[in-house]
C-alpha positions in Angstrom: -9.4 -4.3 16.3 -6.9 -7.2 16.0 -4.6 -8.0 18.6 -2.4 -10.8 19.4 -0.1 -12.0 22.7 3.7 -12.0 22.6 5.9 -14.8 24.0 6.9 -12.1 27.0 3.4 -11.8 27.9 2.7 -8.5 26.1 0.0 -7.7 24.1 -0.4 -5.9 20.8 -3.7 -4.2 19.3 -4.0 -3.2 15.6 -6.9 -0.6 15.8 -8.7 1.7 13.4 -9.3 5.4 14.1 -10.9 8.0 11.9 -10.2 5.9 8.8 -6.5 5.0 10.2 -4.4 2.7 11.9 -2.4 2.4 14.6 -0.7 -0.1 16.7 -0.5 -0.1 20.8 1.9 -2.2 22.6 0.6 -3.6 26.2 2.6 -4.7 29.0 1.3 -7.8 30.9 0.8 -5.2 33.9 -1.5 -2.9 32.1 0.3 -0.6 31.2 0.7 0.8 27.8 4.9 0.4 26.9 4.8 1.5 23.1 2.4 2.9 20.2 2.6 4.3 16.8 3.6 7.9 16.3 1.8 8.1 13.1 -1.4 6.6 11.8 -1.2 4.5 8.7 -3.6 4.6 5.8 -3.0 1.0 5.1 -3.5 -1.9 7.6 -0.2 -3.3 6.5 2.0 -0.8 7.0 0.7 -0.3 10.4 1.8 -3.9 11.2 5.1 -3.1 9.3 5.8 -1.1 11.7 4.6 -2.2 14.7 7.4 -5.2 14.0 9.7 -3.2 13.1 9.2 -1.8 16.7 9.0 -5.5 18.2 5.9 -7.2 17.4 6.8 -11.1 16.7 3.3 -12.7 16.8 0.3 -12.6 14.2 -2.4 -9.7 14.9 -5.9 -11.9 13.7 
């Protein structure tokens, strides 16, 4: 799993489930504000989207 901090506090996770992935958005209160709808096959279009939905910093 990869995940970076935003600027506003919130935190992103790149993660891998049965050979897919996905991207989850997490407020700085806990709670979980946004995720994928779909699971990717590549890692890259997962992060595609996930800034397409938001995501400014770098998932390492």
């Amino acid at each position: 799993m990869a995940t970076c901090k935003a600027s506003n506090g919130d935190t992103w996770e790149i993660y891998q489930t049965n050979g897919q992935w996905r991207w989850r958005r997490t407020a700085s209160n806990g709670r979980i504000v946004g995720s994928s709808a779909e699971a990717y096959h590549n890692r890259n279009d997962c992060i595609a989207n996930a800034q397409r939905n938001g995501m400014t910093c770098n998932p390492a």
